[in-house]
TORKOL-4160 file (C-alpha; in steps of 0.2 Angstrom, whole numbers, padded with zeros to 4 digits, m for minus):
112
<pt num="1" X="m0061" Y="m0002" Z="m0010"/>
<pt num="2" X="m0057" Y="m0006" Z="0007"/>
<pt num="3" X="m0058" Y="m0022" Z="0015"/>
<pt num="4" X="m0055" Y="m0023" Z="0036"/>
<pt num="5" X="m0053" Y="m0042" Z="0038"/>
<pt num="6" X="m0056" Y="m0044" Z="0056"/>
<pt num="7" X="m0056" Y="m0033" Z="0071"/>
<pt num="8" X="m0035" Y="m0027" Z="0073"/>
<pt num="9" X="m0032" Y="m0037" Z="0057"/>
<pt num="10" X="m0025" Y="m0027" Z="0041"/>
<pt num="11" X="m0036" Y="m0015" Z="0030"/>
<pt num="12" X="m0033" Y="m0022" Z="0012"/>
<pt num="13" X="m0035" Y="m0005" Z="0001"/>
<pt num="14" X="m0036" Y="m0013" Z="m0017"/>
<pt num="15" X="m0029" Y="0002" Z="m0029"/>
<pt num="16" X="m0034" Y="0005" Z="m0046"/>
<pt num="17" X="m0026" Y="m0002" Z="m0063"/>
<pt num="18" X="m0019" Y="0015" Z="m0065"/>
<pt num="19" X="m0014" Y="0028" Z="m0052"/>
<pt num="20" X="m0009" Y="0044" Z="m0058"/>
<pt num="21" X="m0012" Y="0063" Z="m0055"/>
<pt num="22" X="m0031" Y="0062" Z="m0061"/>
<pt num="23" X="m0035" Y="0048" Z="m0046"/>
<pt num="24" X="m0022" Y="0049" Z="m0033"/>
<pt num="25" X="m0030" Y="0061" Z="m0022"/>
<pt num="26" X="m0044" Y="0047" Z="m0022"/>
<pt num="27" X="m0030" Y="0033" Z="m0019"/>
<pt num="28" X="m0022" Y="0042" Z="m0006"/>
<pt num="29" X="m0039" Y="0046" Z="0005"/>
<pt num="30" X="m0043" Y="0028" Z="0003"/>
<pt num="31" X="m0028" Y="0025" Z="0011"/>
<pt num="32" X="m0028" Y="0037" Z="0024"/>
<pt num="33" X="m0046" Y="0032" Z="0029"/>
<pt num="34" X="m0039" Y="0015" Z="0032"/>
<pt num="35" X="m0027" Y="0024" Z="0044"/>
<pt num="36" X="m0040" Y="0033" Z="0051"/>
<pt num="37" X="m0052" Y="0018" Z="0054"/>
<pt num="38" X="m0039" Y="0013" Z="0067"/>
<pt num="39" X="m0031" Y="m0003" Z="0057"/>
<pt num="40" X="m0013" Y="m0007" Z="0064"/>
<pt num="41" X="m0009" Y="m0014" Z="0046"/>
<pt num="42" X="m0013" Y="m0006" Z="0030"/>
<pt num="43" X="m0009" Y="m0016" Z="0014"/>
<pt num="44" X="m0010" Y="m0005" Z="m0002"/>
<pt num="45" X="m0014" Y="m0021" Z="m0014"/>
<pt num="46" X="m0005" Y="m0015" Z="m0033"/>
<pt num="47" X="m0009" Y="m0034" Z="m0039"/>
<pt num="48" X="m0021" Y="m0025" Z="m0051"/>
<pt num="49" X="m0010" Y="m0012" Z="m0054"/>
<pt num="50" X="m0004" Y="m0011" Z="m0070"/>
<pt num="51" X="0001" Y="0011" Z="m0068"/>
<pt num="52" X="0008" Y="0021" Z="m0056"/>
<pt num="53" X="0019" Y="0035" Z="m0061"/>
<pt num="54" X="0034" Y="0040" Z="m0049"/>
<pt num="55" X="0025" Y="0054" Z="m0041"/>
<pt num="56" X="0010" Y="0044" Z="m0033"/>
<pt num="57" X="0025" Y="0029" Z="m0028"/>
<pt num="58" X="0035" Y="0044" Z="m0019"/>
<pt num="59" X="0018" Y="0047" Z="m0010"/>
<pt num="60" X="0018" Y="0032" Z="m0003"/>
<pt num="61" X="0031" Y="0039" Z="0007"/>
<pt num="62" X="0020" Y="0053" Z="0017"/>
<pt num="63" X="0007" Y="0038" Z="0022"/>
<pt num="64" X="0020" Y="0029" Z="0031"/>
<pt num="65" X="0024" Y="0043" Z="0040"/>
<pt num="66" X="0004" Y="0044" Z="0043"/>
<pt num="67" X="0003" Y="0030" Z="0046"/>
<pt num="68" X="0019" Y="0029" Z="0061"/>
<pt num="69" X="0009" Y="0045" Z="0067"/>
<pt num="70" X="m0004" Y="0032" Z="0071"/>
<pt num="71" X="0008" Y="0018" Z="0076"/>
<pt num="72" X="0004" Y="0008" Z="0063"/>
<pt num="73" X="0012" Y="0000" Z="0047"/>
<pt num="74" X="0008" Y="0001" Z="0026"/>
<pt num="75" X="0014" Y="m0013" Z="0017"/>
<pt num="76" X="0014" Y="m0014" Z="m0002"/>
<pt num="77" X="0008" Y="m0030" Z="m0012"/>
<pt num="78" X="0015" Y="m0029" Z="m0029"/>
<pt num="79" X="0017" Y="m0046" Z="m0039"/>
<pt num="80" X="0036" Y="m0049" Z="m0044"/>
<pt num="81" X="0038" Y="m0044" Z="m0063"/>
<pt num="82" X="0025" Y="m0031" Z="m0061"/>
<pt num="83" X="0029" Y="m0015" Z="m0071"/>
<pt num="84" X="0025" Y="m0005" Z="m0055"/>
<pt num="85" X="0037" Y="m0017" Z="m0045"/>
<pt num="86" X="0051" Y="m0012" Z="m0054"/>
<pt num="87" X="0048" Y="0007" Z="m0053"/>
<pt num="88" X="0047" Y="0003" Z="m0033"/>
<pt num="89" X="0065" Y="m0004" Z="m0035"/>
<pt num="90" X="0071" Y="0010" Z="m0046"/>
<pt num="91" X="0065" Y="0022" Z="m0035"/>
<pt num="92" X="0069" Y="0013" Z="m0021"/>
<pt num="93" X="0055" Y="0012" Z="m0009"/>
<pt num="94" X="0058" Y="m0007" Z="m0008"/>
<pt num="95" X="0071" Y="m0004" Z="0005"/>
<pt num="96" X="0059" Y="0009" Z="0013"/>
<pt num="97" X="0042" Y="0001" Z="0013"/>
<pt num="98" X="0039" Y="m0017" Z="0016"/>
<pt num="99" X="0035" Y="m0025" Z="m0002"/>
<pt num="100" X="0026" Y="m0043" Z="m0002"/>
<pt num="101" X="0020" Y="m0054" Z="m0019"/>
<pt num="102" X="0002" Y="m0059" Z="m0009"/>
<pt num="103" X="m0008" Y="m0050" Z="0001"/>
<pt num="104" X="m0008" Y="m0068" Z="0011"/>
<pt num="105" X="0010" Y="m0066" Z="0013"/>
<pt num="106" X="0008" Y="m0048" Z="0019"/>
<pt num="107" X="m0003" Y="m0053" Z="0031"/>
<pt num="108" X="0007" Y="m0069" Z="0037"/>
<pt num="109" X="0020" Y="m0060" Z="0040"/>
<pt num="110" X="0009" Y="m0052" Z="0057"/>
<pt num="111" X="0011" Y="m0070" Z="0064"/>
<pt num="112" X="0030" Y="m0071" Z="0061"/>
C-alpha cells in the first residue's frame, strides 16, 4: 500500500510481513509505481517486516538506480533489532541505501 503524503512529499510503500520470491514482483512494482508517480522520496517502510530473504534486499539495489533514473531517492525504514535490519547490515546495503528507525525520521531528515 501506498501512501503519497502531500504534493513533492515522500510516498511511504508499507511492504508486507514477508517478502520473498512468491510476492516480490508485487513489492517491487509497488515500489516502482511510487517512482513512477513522480515522488522525489520513496520510503520502503519494513516496520512490519518481519521476512525478507537476501535476494529481494539485493533488489533494493536496482530501485535506487530507478529511482536516480528519476532523480529521486529510496529510503529504507527498518526498526533497530529487526531481523531484516541485520540481514541489511550483513549484506551491507546500510552503507548503500539510507536506513532510518521511523518513517518520521526518514521523512525529517528532507528538512535537515
Amino acid at each position: 500500500m501506498s501512501k503519497q503524503l502531500a504534493d513533492g512529499a515522500p510516498v511511504i510503500v508499507a511492504l508486507p510481513a514477508e517478502i520473498d520470491l512468491s510476492n516480490a514482483d508485487q513489492v517491487y512494482d509497488q515500489l516502482y509505481a511510487a517512482l513512477a508517480s513522480g515522488a522525489p522520496v520513496v520510503i520502503a517502510d519494513f516496520t512490519g517486516t518481519r521476512f525478507c530473504d537476501c535476494a529481494c534486499l539485493n533488489r533494493l539495489l536496482r530501485v535506487q538506480n530507478q529511482a536516480a533514473d528519476h532523480n529521486a531517492q529510496l529510503r529504507l525504514v527498518i526498526p533497530p533489532g529487526a531481523p531484516v535490519r541485520e540481514v541489511v547490515k550483513l549484506l551491507g546495503l546500510d552503507q548503500q541505501l539510507p536506513v532510518y528507525a521511523t518513517t518520521e525520521a526518514a521523512r525529517q531528515s528532507l528538512a535537515a
